[in-house]
TORMI-10122 format. One record per residue (C-alpha): residue in three letters; z, x, y. Coordinates in pm, 1 decimal, decimal comma. Example, Ala and Ser with C-alpha at 12.3 -4.5 7.8 and 13.67 -1.06 7.14 Angstrom:
<r><residuo>ALA</residuo><pz>780,0</pz><px>1230,0</px><py>-450,0</py></r>
<r><residuo>SER</residuo><pz>714,0</pz><px>1367,0</px><py>-106,0</py></r>
//
This chain:
<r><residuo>UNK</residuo><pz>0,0</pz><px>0,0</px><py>0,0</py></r>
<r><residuo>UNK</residuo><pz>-55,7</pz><px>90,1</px><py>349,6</py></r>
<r><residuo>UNK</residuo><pz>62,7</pz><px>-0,5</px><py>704,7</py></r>
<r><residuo>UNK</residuo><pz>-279,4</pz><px>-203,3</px><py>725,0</py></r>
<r><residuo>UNK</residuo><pz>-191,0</pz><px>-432,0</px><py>411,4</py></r>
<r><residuo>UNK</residuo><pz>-58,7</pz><px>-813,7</px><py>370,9</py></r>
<r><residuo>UNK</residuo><pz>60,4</pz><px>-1045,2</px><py>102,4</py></r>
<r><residuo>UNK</residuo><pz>-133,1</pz><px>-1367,4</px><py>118,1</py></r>
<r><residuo>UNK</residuo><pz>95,1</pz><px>-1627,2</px><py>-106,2</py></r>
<r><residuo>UNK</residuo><pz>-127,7</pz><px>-1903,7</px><py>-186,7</py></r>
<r><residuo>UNK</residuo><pz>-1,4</pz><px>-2252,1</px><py>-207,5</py></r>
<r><residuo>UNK</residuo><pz>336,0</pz><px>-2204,2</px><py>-421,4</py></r>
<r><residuo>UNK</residuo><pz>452,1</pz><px>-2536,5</px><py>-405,7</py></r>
<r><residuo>UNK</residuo><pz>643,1</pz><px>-2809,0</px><py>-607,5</py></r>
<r><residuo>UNK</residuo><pz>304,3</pz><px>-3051,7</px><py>-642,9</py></r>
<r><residuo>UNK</residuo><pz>169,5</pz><px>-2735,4</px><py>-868,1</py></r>
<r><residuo>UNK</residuo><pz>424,4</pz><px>-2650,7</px><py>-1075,9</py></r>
<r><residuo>UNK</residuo><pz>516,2</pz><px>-2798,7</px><py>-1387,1</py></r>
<r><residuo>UNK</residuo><pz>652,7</pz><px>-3197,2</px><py>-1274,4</py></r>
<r><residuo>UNK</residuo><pz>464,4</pz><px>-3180,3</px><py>-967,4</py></r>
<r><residuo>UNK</residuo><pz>150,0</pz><px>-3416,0</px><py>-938,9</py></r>
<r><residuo>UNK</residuo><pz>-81,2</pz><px>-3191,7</px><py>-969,9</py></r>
<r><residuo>UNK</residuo><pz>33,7</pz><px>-2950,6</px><py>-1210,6</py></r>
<r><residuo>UNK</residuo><pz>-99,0</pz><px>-2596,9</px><py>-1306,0</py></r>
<r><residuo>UNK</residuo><pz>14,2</pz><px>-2464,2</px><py>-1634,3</py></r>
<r><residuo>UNK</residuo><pz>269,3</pz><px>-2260,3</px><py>-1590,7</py></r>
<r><residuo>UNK</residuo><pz>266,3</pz><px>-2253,5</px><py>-1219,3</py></r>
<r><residuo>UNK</residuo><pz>641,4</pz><px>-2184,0</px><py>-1211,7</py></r>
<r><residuo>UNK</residuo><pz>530,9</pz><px>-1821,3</px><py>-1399,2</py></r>
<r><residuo>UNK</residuo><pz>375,2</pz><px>-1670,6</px><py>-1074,0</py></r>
<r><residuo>UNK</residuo><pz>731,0</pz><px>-1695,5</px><py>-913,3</py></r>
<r><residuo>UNK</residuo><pz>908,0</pz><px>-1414,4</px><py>-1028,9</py></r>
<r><residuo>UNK</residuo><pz>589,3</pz><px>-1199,3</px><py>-1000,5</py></r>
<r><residuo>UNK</residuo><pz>535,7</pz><px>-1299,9</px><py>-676,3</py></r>
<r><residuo>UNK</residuo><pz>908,7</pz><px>-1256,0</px><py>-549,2</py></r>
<r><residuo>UNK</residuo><pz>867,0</pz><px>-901,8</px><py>-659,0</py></r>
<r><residuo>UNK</residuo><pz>543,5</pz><px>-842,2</px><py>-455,3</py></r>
<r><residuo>UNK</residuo><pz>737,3</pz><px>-987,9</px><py>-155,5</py></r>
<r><residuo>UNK</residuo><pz>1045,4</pz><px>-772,0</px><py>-198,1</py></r>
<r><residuo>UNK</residuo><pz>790,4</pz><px>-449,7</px><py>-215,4</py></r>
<r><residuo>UNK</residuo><pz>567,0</pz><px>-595,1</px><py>95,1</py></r>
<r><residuo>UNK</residuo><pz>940,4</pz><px>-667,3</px><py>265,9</py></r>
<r><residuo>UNK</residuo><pz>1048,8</pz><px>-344,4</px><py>217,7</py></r>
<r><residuo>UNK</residuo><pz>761,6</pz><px>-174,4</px><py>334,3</py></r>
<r><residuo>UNK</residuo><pz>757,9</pz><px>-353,1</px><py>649,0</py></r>
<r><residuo>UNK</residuo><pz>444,7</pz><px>-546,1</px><py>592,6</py></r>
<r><residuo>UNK</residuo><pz>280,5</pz><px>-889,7</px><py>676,3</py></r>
<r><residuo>UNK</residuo><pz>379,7</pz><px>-1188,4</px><py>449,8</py></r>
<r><residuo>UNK</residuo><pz>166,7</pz><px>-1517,6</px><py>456,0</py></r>
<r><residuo>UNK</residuo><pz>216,4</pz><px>-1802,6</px><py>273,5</py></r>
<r><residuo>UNK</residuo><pz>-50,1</pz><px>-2084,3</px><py>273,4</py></r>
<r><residuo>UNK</residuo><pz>3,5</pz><px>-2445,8</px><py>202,8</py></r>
<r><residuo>UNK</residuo><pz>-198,4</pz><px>-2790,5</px><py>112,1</py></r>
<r><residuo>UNK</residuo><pz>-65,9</pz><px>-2997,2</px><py>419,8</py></r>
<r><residuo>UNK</residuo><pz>-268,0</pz><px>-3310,4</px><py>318,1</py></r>
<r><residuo>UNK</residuo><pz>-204,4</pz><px>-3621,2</px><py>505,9</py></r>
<r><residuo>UNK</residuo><pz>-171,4</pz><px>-3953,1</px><py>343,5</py></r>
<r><residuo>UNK</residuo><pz>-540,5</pz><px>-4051,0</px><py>356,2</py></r>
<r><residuo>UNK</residuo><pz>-802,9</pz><px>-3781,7</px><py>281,6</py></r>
<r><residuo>UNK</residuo><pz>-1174,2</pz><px>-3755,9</px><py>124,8</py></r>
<r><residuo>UNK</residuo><pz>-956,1</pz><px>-3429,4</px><py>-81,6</py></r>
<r><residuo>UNK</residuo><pz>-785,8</pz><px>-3711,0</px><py>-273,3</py></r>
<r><residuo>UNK</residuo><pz>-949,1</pz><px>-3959,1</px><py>-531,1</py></r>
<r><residuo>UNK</residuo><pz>-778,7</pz><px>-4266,2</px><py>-384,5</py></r>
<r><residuo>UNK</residuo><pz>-1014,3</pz><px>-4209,2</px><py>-55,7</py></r>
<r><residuo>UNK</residuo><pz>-1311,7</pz><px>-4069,6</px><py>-298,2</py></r>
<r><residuo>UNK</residuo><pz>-1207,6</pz><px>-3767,5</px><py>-320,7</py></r>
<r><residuo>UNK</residuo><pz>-1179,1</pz><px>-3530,5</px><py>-682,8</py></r>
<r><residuo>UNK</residuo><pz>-769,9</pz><px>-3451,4</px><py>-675,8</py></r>
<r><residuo>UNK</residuo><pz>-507,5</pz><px>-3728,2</px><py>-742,8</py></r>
<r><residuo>UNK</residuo><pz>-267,0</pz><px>-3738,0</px><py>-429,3</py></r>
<r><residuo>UNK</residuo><pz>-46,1</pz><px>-3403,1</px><py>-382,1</py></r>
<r><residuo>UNK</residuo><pz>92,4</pz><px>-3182,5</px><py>-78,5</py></r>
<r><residuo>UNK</residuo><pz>135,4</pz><px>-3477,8</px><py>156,5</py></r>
<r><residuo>UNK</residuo><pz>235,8</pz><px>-3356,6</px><py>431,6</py></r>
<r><residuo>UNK</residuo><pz>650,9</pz><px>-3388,0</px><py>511,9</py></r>
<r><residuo>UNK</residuo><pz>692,9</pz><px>-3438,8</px><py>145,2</py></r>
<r><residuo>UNK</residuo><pz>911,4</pz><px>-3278,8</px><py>-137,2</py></r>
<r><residuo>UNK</residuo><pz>605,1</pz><px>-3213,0</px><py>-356,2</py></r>
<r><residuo>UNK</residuo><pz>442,6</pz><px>-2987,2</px><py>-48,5</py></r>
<r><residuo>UNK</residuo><pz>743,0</pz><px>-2815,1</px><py>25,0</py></r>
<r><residuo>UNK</residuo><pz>762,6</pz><px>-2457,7</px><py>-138,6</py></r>
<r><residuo>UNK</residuo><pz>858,2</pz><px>-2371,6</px><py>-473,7</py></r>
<r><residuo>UNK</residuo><pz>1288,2</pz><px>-2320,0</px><py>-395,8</py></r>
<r><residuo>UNK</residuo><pz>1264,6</pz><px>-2015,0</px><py>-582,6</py></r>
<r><residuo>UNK</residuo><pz>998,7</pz><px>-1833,8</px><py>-372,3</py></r>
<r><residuo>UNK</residuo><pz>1138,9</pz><px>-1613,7</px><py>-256,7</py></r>
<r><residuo>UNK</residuo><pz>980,9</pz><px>-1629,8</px><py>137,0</py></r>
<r><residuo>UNK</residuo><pz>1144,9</pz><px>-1375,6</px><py>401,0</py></r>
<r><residuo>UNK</residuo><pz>1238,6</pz><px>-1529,5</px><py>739,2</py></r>
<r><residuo>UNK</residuo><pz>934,9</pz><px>-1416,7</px><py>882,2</py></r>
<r><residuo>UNK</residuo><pz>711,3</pz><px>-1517,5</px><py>703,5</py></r>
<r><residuo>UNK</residuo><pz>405,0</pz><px>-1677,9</px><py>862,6</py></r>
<r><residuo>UNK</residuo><pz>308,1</pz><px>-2037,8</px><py>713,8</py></r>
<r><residuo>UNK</residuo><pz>-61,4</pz><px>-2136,3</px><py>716,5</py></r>
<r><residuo>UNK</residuo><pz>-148,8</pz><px>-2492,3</px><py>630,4</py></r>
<r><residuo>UNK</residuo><pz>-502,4</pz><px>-2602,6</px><py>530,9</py></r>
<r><residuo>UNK</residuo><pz>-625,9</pz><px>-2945,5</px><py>428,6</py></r>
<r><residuo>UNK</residuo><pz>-431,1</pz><px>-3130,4</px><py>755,6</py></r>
<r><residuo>UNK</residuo><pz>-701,0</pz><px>-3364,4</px><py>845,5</py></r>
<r><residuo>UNK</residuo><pz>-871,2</pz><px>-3627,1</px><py>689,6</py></r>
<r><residuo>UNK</residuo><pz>-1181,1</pz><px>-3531,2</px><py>613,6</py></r>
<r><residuo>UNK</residuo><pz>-1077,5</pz><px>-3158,4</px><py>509,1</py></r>
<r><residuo>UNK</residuo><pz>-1053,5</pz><px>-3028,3</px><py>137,5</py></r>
<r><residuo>UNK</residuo><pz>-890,5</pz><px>-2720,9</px><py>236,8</py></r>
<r><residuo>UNK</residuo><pz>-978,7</pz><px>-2483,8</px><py>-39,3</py></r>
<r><residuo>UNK</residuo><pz>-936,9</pz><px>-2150,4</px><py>133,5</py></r>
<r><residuo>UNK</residuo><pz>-604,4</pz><px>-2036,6</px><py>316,8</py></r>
<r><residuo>UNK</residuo><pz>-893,1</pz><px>-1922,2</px><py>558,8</py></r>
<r><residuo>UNK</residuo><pz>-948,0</pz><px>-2272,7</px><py>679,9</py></r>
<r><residuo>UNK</residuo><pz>-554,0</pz><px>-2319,5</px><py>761,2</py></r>
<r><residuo>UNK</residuo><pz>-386,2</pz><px>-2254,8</px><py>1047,4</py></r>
<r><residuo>UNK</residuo><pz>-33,6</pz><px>-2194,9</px><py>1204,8</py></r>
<r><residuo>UNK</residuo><pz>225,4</pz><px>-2392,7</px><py>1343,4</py></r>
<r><residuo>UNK</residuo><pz>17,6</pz><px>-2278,6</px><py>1707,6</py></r>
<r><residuo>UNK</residuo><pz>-309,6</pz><px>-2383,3</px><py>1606,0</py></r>
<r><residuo>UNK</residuo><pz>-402,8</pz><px>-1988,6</px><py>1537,2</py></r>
<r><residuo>UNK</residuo><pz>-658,4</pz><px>-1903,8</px><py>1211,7</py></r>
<r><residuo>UNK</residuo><pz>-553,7</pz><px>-1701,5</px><py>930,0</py></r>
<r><residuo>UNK</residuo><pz>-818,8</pz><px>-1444,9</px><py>1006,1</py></r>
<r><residuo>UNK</residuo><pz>-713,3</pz><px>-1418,2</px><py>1348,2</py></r>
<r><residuo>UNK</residuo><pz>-362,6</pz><px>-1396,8</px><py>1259,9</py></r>
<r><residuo>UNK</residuo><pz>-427,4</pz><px>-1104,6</px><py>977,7</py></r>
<r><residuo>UNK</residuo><pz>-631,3</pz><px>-898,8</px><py>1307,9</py></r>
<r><residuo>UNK</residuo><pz>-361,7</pz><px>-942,3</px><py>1548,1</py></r>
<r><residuo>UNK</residuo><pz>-129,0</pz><px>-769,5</px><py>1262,5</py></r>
<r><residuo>UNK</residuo><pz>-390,2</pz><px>-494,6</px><py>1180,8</py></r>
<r><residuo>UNK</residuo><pz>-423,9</pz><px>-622,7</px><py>892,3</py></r>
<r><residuo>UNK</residuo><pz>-761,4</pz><px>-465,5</px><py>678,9</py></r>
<r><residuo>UNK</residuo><pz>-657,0</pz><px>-533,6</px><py>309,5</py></r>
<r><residuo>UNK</residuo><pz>-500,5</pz><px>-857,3</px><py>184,4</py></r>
<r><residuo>UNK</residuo><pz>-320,5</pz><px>-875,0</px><py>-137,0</py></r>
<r><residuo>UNK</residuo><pz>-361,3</pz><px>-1205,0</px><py>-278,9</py></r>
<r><residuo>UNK</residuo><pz>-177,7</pz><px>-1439,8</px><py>-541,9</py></r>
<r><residuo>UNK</residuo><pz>-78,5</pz><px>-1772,0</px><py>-679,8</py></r>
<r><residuo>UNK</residuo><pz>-235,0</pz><px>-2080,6</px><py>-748,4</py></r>
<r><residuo>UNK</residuo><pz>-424,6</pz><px>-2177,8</px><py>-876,4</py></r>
<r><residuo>UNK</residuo><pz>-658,4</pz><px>-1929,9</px><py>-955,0</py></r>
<r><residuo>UNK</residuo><pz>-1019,9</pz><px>-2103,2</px><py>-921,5</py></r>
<r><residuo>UNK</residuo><pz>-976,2</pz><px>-2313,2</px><py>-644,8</py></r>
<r><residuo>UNK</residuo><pz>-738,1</pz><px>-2171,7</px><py>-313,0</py></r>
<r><residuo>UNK</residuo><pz>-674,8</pz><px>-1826,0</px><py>-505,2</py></r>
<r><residuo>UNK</residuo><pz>-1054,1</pz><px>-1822,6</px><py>-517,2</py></r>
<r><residuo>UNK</residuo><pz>-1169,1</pz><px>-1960,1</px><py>-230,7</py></r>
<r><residuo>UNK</residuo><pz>-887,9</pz><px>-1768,3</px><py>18,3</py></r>
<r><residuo>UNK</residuo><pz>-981,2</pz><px>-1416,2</px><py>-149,7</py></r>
<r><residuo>UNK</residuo><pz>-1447,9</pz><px>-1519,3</px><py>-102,0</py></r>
<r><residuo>UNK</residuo><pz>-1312,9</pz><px>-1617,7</px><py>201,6</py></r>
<r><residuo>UNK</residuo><pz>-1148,4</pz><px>-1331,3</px><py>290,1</py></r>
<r><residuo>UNK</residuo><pz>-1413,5</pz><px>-1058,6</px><py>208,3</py></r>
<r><residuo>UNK</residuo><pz>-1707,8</pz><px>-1284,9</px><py>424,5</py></r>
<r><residuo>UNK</residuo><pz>-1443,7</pz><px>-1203,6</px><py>745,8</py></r>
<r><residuo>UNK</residuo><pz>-1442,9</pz><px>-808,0</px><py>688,7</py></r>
<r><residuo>UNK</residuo><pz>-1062,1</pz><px>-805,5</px><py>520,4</py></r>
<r><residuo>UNK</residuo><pz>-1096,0</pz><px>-523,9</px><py>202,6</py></r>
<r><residuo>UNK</residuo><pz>-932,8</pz><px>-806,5</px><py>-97,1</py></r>
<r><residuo>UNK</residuo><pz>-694,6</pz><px>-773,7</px><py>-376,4</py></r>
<r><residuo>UNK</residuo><pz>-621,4</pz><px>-984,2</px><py>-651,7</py></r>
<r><residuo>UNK</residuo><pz>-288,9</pz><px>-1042,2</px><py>-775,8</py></r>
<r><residuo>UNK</residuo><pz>-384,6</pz><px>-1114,7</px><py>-1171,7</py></r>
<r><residuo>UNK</residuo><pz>-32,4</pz><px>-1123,0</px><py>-1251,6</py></r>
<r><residuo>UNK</residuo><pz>52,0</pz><px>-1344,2</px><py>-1015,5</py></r>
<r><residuo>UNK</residuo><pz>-222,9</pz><px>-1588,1</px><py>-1061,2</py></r>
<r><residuo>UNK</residuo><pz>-265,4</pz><px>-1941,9</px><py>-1255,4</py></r>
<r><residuo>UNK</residuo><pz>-533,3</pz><px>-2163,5</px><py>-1273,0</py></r>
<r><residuo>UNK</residuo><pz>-621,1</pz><px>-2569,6</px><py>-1304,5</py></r>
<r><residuo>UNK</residuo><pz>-863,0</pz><px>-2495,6</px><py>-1589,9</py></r>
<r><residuo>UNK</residuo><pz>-1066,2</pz><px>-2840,9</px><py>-1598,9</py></r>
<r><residuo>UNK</residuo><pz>-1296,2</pz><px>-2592,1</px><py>-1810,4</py></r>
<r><residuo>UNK</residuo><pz>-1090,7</pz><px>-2334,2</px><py>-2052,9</py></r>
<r><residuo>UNK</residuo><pz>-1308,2</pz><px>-2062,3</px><py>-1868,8</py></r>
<r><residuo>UNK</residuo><pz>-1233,2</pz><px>-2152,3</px><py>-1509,6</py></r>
<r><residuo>UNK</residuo><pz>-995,5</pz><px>-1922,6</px><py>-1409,8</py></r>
<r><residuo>UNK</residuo><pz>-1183,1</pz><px>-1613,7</px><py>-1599,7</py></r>
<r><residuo>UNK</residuo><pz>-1476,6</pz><px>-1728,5</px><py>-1427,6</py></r>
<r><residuo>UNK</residuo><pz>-1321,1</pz><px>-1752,9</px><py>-1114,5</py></r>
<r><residuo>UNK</residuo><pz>-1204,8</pz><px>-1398,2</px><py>-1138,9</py></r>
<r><residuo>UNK</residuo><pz>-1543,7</pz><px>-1244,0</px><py>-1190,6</py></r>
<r><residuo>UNK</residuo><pz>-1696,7</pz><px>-1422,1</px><py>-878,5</py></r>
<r><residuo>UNK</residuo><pz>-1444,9</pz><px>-1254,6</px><py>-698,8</py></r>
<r><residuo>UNK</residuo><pz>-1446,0</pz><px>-940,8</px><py>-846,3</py></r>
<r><residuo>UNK</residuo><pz>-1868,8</pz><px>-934,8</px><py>-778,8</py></r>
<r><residuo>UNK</residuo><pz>-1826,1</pz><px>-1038,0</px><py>-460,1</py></r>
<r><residuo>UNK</residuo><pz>-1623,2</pz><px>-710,3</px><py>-361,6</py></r>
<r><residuo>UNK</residuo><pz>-1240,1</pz><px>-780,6</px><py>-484,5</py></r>
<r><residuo>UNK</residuo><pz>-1028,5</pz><px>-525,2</px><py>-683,8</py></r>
<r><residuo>UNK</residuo><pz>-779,0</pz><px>-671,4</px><py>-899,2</py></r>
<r><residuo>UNK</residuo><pz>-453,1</pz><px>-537,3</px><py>-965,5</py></r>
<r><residuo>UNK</residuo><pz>-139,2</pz><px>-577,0</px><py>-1185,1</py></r>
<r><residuo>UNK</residuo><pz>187,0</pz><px>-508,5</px><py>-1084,4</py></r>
<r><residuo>UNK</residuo><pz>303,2</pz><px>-148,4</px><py>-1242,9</py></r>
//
């Protein structure tokens, strides 16, 4: 890691995780992993992000409004509330995606602060040249926030340790990792 490097924490929250309503297996796994990527990225002094679906009640993202995804992440909820056991530091800056109605809000990319600011924007006014990226689920945000990430100019690197996926297809996720990996990401398992 260098002084130019940030954690991206991708949509850790209760809707994904085993009981939530929209479930990843074994969401809940990418928690302890991802704690100890925080405490290293703490420690070193560097960036932490965490994105979040922010939906509101009524969005094309959900199949009730004709959308692909049962309801999940509504905004002010318990389900779109982080996972308790995240770990997050105090500073840690919150990006939300997916707050209006007629947003899917597959990339953290597309989110923004609690001042209106863009994730990419955000990342340059840190310094920021390499994001580290992880949890879920792998071949939707994971996905989309890392493509995203390498079409701004940020250097990107997958957490695979840290990383679960929906799986409508058994090869999803695995396919999901090699679009990333061809489109310029490194991938990287914690020693």
């Amino acid at each position: 890691m260098s002084g130019k490097d940030a954690l991206i924490i991708v949509d850790v929250q209760n809707d994904f995780c085993p009981g939530g309503a929209l479930a990843v297996n074994d969401g809940d796994k990418v928690v302890p992993v991802l704690n100890r990527y925080i405490e290293k990225f703490s420690q070193a002094g560097l960036p932490i992000f965490a994105t979040r679906d922010w939906h509101p009640e009524k969005t094309i993202h959900f199949n009730t409004h004709g959308g692909q995804w049962p309801p999940h992440c509504i905004q002010g909820t318990k389900g779109a509330e982080f996972r308790a056991d995240l770990a997050l530091p105090q500073d840690v800056v919150i990006v939300s995606a997916g707050m209006a109605p007629d947003e899917e809000g597959y990339s953290g990319f597309e989110g923004r602060d609690h001042k209106g600011a863009r994730l990419a924007d955000l990342l340059r006014t840190y310094g920021v040249e390499r994001i580290f990226v992880g949890g879920l689920a792998t071949d939707y945000c994971v996905k989309h926030t890392v493509l995203d990430g390498l079409k701004e100019g940020f250097k990107a690197v997958l957490l695979e340790d840290a990383v679960r996926g929906v799986n409508l297809d058994p090869d999803d996720s695995k396919r999901a990792i090699e679009e990333m990996l061809r489109a310029g990401a490194e991938k990287r398992i914690e020693p």
